[in-house]
C-alpha positions as CSV (number, residue, x, y, z in Angstrom):
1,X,8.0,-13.4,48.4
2,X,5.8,-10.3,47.3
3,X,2.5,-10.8,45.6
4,X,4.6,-9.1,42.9
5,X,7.5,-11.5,43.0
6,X,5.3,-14.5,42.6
7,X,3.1,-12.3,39.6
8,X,6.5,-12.1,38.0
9,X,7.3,-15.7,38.0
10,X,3.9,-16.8,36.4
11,X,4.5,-14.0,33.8
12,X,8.0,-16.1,33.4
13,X,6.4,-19.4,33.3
14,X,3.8,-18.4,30.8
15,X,6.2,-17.0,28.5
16,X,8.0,-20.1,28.5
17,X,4.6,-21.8,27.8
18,X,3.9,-23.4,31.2
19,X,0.4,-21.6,31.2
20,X,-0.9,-24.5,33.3
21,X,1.8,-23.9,35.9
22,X,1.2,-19.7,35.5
23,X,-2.8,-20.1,36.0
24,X,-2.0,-21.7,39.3
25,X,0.3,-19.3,40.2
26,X,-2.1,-16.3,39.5
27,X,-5.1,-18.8,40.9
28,X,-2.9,-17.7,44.4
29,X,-2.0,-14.0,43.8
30,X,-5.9,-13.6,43.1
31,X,-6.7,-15.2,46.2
32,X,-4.5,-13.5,48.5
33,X,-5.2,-10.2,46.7
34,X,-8.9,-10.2,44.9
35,X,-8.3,-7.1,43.7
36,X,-5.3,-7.0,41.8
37,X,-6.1,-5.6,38.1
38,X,-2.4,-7.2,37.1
39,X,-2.9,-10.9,38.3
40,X,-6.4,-11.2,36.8
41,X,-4.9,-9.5,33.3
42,X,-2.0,-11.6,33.1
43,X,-4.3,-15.2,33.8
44,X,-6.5,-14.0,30.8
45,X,-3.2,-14.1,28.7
46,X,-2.3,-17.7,29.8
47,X,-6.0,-18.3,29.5
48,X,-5.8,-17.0,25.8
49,X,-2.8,-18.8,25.2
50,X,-4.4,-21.9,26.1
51,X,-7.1,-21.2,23.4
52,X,-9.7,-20.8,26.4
53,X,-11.1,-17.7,24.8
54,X,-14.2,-17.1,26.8
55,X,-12.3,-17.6,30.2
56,X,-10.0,-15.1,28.9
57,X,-12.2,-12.6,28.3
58,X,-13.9,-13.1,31.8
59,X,-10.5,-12.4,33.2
60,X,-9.7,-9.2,31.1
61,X,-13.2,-8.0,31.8
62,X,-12.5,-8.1,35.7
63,X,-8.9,-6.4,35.1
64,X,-11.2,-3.4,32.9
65,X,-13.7,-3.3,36.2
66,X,-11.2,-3.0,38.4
67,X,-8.6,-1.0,36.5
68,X,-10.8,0.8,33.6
69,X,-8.3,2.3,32.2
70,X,-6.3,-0.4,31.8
71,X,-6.0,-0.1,27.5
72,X,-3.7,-3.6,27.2
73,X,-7.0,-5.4,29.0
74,X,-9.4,-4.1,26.5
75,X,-7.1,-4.9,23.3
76,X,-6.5,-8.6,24.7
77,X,-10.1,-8.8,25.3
78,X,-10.6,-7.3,21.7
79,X,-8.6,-10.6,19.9
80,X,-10.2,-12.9,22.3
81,X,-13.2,-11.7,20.9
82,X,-12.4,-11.8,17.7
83,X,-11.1,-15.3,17.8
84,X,-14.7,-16.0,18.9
85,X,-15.8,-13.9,16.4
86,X,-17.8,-11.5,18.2
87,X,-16.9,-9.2,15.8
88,X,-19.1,-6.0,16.8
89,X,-17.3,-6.3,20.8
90,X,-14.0,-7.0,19.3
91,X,-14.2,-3.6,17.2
92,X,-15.6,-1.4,20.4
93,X,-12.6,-3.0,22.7
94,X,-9.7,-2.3,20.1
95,X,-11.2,1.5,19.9
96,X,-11.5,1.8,23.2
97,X,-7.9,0.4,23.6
98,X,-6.9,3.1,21.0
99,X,-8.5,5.8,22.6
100,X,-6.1,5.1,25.8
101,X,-3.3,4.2,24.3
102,X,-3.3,6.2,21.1
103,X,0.3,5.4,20.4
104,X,0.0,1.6,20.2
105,X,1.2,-0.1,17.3
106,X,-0.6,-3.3,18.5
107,X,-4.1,-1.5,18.5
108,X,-3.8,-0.1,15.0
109,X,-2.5,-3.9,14.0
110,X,-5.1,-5.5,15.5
111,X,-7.5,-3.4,14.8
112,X,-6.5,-4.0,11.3
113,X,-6.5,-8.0,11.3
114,X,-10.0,-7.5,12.8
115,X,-10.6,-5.2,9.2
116,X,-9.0,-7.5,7.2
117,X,-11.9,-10.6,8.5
118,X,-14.6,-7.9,8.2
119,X,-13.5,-7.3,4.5
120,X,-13.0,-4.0,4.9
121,X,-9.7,-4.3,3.5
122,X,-9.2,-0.1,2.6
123,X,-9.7,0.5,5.9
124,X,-7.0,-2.3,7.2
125,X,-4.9,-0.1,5.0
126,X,-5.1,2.8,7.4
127,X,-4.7,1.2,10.3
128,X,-1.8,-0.3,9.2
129,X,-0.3,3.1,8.0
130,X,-0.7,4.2,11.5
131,X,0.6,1.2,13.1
132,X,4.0,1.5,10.5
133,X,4.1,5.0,11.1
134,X,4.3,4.2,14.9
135,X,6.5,1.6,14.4
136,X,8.8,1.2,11.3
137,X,10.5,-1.6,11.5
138,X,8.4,-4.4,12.5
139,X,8.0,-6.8,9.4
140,X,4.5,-8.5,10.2
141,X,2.6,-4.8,9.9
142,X,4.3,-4.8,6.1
143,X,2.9,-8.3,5.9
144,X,-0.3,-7.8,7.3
145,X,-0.8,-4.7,4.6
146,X,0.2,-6.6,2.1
147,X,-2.2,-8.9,2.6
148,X,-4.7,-6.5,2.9
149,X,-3.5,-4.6,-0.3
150,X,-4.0,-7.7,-2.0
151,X,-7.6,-7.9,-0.9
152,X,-8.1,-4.9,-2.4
153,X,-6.5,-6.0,-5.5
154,X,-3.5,-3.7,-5.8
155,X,-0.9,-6.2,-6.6
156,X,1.6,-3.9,-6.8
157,X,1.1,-2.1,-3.3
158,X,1.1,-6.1,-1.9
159,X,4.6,-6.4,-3.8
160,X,6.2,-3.6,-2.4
161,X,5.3,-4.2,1.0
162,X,6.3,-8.0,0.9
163,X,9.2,-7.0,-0.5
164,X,9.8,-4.7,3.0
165,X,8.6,-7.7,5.3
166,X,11.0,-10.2,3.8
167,X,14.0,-7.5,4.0
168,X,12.8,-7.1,7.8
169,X,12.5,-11.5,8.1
170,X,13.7,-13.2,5.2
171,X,12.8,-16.3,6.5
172,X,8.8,-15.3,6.7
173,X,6.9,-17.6,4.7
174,X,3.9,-16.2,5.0
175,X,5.4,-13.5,3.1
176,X,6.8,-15.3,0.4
177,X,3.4,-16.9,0.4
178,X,1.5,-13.8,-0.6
179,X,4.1,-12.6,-2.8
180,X,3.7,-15.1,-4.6
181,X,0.0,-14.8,-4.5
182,X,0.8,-11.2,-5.9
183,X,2.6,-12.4,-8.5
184,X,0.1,-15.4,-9.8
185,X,-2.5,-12.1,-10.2
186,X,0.0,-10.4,-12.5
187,X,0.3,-13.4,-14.5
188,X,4.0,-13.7,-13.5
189,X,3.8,-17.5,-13.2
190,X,7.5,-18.0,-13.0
191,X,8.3,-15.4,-9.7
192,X,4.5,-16.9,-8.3
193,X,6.0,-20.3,-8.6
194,X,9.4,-19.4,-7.1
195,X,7.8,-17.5,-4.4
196,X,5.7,-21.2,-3.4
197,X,8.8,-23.0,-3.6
198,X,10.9,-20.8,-1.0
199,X,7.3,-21.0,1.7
200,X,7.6,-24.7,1.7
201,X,10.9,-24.5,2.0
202,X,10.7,-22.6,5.2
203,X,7.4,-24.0,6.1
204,X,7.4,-27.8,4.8
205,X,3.7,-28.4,6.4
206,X,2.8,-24.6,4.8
207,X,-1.1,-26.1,3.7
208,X,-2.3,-22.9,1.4
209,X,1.6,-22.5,-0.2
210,X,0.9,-26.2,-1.5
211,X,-2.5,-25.0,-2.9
212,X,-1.1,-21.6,-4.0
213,X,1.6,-23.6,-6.0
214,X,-0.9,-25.4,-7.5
215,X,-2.6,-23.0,-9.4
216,X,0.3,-22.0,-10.1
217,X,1.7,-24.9,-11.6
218,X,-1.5,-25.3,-13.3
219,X,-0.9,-21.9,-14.8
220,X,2.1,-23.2,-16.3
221,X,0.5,-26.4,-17.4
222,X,2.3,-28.8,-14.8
223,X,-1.0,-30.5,-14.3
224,X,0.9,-33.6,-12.7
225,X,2.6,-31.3,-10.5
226,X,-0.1,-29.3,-9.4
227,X,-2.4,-32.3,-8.6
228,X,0.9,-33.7,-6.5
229,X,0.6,-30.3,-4.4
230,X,-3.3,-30.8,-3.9
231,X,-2.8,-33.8,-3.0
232,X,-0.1,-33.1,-0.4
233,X,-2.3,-30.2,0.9
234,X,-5.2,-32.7,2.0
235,X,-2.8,-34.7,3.2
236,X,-0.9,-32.3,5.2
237,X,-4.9,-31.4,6.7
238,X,-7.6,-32.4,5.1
239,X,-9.8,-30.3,6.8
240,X,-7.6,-27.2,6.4
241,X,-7.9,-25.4,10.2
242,X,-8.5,-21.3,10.4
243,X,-5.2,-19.7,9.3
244,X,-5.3,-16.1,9.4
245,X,-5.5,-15.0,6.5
246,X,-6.7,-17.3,4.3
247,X,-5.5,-17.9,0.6
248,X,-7.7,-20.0,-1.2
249,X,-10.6,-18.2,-0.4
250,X,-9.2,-15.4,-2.4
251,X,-9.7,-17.6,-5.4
252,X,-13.2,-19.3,-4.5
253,X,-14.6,-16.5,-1.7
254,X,-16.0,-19.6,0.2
255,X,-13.5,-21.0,2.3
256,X,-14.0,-18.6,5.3
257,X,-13.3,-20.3,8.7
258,X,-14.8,-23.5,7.9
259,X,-13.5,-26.9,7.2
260,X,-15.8,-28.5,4.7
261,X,-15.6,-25.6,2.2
262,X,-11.4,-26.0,2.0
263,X,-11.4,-29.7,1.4
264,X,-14.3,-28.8,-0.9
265,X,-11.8,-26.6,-3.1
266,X,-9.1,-28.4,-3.0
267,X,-11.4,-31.9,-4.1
268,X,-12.7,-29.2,-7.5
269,X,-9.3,-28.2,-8.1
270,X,-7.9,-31.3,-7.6
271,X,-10.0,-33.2,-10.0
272,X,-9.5,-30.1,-12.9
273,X,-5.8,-31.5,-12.7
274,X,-6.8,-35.3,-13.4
275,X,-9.1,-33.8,-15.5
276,X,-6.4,-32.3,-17.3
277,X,-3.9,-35.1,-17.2
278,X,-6.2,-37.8,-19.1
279,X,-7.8,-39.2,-15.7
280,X,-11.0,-39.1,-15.9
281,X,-12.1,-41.9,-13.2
282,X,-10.1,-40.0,-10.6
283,X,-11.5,-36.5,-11.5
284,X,-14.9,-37.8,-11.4
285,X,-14.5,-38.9,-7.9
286,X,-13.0,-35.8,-6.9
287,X,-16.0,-33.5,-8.3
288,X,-18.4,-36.0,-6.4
289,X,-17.0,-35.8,-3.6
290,X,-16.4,-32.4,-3.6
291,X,-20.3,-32.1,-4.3
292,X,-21.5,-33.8,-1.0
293,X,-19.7,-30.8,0.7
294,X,-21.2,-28.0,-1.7
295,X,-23.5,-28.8,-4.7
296,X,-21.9,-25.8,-6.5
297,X,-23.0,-25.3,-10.4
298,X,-19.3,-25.1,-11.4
299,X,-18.4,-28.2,-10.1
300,X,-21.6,-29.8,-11.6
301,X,-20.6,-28.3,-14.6
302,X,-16.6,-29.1,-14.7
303,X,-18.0,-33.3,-13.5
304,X,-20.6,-33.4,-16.8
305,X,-18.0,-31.9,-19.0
306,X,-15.0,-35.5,-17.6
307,X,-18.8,-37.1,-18.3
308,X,-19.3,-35.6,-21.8
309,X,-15.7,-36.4,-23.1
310,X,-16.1,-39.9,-21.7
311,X,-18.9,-40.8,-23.7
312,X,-21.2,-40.7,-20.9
313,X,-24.1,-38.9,-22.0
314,X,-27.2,-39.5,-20.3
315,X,-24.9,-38.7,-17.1
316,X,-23.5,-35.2,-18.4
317,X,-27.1,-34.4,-19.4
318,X,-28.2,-34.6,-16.3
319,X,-25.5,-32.6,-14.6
320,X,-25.9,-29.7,-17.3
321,X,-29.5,-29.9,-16.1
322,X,-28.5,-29.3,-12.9
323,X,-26.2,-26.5,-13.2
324,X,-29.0,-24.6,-15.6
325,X,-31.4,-25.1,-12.5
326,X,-28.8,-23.6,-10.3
327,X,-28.0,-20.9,-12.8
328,X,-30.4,-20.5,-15.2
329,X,-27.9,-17.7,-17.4
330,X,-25.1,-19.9,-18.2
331,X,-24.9,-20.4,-22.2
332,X,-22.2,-22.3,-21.5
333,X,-24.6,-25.1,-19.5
334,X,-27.3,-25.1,-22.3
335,X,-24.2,-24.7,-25.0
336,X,-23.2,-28.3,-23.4
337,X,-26.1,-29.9,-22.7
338,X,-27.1,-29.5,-26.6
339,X,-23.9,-31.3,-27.2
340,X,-25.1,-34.2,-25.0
341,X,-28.3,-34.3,-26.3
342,X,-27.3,-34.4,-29.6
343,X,-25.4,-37.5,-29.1
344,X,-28.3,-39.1,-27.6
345,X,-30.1,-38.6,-30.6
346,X,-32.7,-36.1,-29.5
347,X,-32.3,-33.0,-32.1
348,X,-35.3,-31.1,-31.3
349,X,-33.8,-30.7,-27.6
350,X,-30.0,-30.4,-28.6
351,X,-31.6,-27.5,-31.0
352,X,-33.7,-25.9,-28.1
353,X,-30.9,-25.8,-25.6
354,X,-28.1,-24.5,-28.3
355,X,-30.8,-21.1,-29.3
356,X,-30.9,-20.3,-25.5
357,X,-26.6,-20.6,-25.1
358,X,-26.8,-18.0,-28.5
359,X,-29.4,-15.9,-27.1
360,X,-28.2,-15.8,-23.8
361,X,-24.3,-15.1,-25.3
362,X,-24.6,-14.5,-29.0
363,X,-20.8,-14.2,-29.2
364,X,-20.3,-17.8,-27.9
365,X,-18.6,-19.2,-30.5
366,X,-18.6,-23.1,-29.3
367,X,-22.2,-22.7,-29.5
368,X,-22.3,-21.8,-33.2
369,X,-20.5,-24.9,-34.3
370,X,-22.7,-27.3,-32.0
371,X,-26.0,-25.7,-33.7
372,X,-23.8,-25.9,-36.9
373,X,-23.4,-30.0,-36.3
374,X,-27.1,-30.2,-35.8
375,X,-28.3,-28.6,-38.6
376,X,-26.0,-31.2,-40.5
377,X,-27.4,-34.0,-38.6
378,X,-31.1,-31.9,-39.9
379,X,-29.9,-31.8,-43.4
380,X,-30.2,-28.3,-43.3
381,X,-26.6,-27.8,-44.9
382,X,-26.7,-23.6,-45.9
383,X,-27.9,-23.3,-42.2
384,X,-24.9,-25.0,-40.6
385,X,-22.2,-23.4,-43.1
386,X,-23.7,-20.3,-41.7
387,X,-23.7,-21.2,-38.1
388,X,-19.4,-22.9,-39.2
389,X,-18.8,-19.5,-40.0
390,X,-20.4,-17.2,-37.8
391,X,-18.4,-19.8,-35.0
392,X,-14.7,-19.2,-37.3
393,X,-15.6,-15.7,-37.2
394,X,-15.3,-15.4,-33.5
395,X,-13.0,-17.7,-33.0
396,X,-10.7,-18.1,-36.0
397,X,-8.4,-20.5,-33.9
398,X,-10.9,-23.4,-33.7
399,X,-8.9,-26.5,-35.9
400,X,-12.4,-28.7,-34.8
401,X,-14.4,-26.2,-36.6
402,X,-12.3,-25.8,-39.3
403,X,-12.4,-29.5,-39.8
404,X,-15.9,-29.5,-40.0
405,X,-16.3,-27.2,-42.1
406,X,-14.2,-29.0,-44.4
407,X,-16.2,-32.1,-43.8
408,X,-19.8,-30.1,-45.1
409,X,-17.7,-28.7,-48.4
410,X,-16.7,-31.9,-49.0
411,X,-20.3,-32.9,-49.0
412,X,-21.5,-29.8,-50.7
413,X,-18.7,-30.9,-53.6
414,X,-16.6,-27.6,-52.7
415,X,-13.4,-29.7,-53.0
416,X,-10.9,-27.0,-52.9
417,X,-12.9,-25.4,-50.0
418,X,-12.6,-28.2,-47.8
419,X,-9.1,-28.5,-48.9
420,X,-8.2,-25.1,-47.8
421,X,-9.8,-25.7,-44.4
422,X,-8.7,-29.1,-43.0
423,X,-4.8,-27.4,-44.3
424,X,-5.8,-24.8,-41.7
425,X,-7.0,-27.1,-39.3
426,X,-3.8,-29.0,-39.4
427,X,-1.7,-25.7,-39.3
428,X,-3.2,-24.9,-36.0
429,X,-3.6,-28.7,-34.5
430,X,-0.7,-30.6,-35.8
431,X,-1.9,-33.8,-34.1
432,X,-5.1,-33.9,-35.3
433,X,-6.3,-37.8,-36.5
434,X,-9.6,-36.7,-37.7
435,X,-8.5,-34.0,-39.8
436,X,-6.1,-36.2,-41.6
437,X,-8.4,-38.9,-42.3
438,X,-10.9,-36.1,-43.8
439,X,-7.7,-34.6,-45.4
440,X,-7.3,-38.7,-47.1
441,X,-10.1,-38.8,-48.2
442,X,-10.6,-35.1,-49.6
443,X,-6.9,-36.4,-51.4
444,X,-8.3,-39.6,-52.7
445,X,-11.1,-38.0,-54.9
446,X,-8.8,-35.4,-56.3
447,X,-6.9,-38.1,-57.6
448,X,-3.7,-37.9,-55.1
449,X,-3.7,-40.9,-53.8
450,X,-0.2,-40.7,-52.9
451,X,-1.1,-38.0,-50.4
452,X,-4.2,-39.9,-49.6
453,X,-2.0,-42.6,-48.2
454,X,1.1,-40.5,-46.5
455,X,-2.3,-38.6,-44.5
456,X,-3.3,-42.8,-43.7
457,X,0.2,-43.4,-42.5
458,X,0.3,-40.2,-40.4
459,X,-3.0,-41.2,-38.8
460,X,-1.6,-45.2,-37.8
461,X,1.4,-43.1,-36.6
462,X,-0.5,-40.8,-34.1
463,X,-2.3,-43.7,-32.9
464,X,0.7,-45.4,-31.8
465,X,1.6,-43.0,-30.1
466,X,-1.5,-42.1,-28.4
């Protein structure tokens, strides 16, 4: 048997994933011939295959010494490097492949993937273009620059080249994956969600298409479902391994190659669908968690709000507190922390903290009506009609508002006034106790108490419910 002959039979048992058994075959050919470009070239491949990067690239690096023109040797070496992320060698290796081998598809490809973790997503573009140019028909280049098309944020661009892949392979679920993806930023919930279903489907342990249908789902308000697929994602791998490329980072840009950060996404958005579904014990635990991975002012934020609705007000202060000390622009933090305040009892700070949200965002309309309460709670009653209707005037959908309004008219003796505005309040919030016991009452000292009761019965109605 030749030194080629028994080359050609670890090639065969490597492809059939007996790299163990190849290496030991090579481990010979090398030893009988030390300079044989070939045998140290194809041990790097079982090396790589292996996951023994390093190894790997010694090999290909003695294949290049001995054979320096050898441009398959220096694009191997290129994605070993890359997997070790060594991104700077990685780049000069694929060029260098290039520039031998100017016709290769996998160059352009993998130059491209190496693009796509640099974020230079236009120019992945182009090196795809070449590589499809090259090569037509070969699905996972329409994929990869669909992906990449996506990074860029033409939706569109991603469409039509999924669209290609999955005519190529229609049984790719990354494609259907990022299609869906692709959809979900065009606000086409429905073909997003189908295109989630179909990845799991093909790919029942398919980690981000469970996340991806989450959002989803949560799009189209299917908060139980969506919290069923976060759950099943950090089942499936709680600490979500490198998987090229990566979707969820798309939507919180901070889930790049490490394990902490996906769990720590998937804990925030798994606890905005409790949050969402009434469970406010379980979305607390998830935003904790989540913040001994990443104290991130978002999630700080999204825990004191579950704290706020819960009564809990000493706790939501203190998160607000800490989300204005992370960023100290957010109206929405100081908006908040006014309300918590206020229901602690101390105006002058709920007062303070609601000026900075309106100077900060003086079209925040939330933060109208909380200075609006106060200045109630102050006596000052012109002040918070004119706070009530600065808030209606930028948001003229806001039943609470509405409702209070009604509930200062009422005080202020305008009787038909705060008629006309808890009707509107019920018009756009149906199921609204509190307005119908203000409507009762509003009833009662017109003289109708007939309607005054039908409004009582309503309200013992939607508690029973409740």
């Amino acid at each position: 048997m030749t030194a080629k002959d028994l080359l050609n039979r670890g090639v065969d048992l490597a492809r059939k994933r007996d790299c163990a058994g190849a290496i030991a075959i090579f481990n010979t050919v090398i030893a009988y011939l030390p300079n044989y470009a070939k045998a140290y070239y194809n041990r790097g491949c079982a090396h790589y295959a292996m996951d023994n990067y390093g190894t790997a690239i010694e090999d290909f690096s003695w294949a290049i010494h001995l054979l320096p023109q050898y441009a398959s040797a220096y694009l191997n070496r290129g994605n070993a490097q890359r997997k070790l992320r060594h991104w700077d060698a990685a780049l000069e290796d694929f060029e260098r492949g290039i520039q031998l081998a100017p016709l290769s598809t996998r160059g352009y490809c993998n130059r491209g993937l190496l693009r796509l973790d640099l974020g230079d997503h236009a120019g992945a573009v182009r090196d795809f273009d070449y590589a499809l140019k090259l090569q037509p028909h070969f699905p996972r280049t329409y994929l990869w620059r669909g992906v990449a098309w996506l990074q860029c944020g033409e939706s569109q661009f991603a469409i039509n080249d999924l669209n290609r892949a999955l005519a190529l392979n229609p049984h790719c679920a990354d494609a259907f994956n990022h299609r869906g993806l692709a959809y979900l930023y065009q606000v086409d919930y429905k073909r997003s969600l189908d295109d989630f279903n179909q990845a799991i489907a093909l790919n029942e342990g398919f980690v981000d298409a469970y996340s991806n249908r989450a959002k989803a789902r949560t799009e189209l308000g299917d908060y139980a479902g969506a919290m069923k697929d976060y759950c099943t994602a950090l089942r499936l791998d709680p600490a979500l391994p490198e998987i090229h490329p990566r979707t969820l980072p798309q939507l919180q840009n901070v889930l790049q190659d490490c394990p902490a950060p996906g769990k720590f996404a998937l804990l925030n958005n798994r606890g905005n669908a409790r949050a969402a579904l009434g469970d406010s014990e379980g979305a607390l635990d998830d935003y904790t968690e989540a913040l001994r991975i990443s104290p991130k002012a978002y999630v700080y934020h999204n825990r004191a709000l579950v704290q706020l609705y819960s009564h809990r007000y000493e706790m939501a202060a203190a998160d607000f507190s800490e989300v204005i000390r992370l960023e100290p622009c957010c109206a929405d933090a100081f908006s908040n922390r006014s309300s918590a305040r206020h229901h602690l009892g101390n105006l002058a700070g709920a007062l303070q903290d609601v000026n900075q949200a309106i100077e900060l965002t003086p079209s925040l309309a939330n933060a109208y009506a909380q200075r609006g309460r106060i200045q109630v709670d102050l006596h000052q009653y012109q002040a918070a009609m004119a706070d009530f209707d600065q808030a209606l005037s930028l948001q003229p959908d806001a039943a609470q508002t509405f409702n209070e309004r009604s509930v200062l008219r009422f005080r202020l003796k305008d009787v038909e006034g705060a008629l006309a505005d808890v009707n509107r309040a019920l018009e756009l919030q149906p199921q609204f106790p509190d307005a119908y016991i203000n409507r009762s009452l509003i009833r009662f000292d017109r003289g109708d108490r007939s309607g005054a009761l039908s409004d009582i019965v309503l309200v013992m109605k939607l508690n029973q419910t409740a």
